[in-house]
C-alpha positions as CSV (number, residue, x, y, z in Angstrom):
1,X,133.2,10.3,36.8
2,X,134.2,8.0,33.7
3,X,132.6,9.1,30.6
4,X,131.0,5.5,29.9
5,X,129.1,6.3,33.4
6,X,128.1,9.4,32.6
7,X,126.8,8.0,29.0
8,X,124.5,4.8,30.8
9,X,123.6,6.9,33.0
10,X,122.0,9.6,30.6
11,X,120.7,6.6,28.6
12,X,119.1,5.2,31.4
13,X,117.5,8.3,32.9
14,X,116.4,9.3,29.3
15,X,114.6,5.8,29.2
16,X,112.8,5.7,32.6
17,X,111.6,9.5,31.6
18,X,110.2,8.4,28.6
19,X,108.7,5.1,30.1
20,X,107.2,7.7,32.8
21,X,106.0,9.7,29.9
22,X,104.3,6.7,28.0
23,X,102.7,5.7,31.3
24,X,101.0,9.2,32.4
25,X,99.9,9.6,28.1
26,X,98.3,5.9,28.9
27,X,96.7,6.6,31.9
28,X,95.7,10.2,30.9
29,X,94.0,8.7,27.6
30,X,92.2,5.6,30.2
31,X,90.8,8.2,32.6
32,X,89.4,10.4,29.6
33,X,88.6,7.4,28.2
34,X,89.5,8.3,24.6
35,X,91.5,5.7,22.2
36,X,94.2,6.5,19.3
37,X,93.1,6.1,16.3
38,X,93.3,3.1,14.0
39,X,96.6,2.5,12.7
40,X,98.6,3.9,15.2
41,X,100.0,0.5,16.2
42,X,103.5,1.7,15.3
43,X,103.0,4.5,17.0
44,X,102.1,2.3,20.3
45,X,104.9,0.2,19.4
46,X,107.2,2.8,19.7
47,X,106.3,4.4,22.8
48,X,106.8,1.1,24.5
49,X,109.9,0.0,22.9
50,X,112.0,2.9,23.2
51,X,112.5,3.4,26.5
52,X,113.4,-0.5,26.9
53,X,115.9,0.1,24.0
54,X,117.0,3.3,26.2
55,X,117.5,1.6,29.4
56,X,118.7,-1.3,27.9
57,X,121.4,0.5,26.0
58,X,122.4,2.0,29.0
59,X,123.0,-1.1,30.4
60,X,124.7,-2.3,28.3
61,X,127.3,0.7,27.4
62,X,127.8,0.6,31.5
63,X,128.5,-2.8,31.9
64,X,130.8,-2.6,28.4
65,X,132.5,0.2,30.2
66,X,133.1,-1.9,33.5
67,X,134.5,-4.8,32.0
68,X,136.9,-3.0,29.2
69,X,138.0,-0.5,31.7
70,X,137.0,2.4,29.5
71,X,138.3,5.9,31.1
């Protein structure tokens, strides 16, 4: 397997685990109905952004691969 693959494809796999991650933390706090506490916007921020910037990194290091040829 070409190293660019195996590089998107740990990028992409780390991003959908932590997208899975910040789903189950959203839906455990929604059933126990608790809430984070004020100020933690960045902290929400974050835990939605990152995986996007994950997958989308792997995306784009696969499809950068593809097209230069990269061994």
């Amino acid at each position: 397997m070409k190293s660019y693959v195996k590089l998107a494809s740990g990028l992409i796999v780390s991003g959908a685990g932590l997208a899975a991650l910040e789903r189950m933390t959203a839906t455990g706090l929604n059933q126990a109905h608790l809430q984070l506490p004020g100020g933690s916007d960045l902290l929400v921020s974050a835990m939605i952004a990152v995986p996007l910037v994950l997958i989308g990194a792997g995306v784009l290091v696969y499809l950068g691969g593809a097209i230069l040829g990269l061994k």
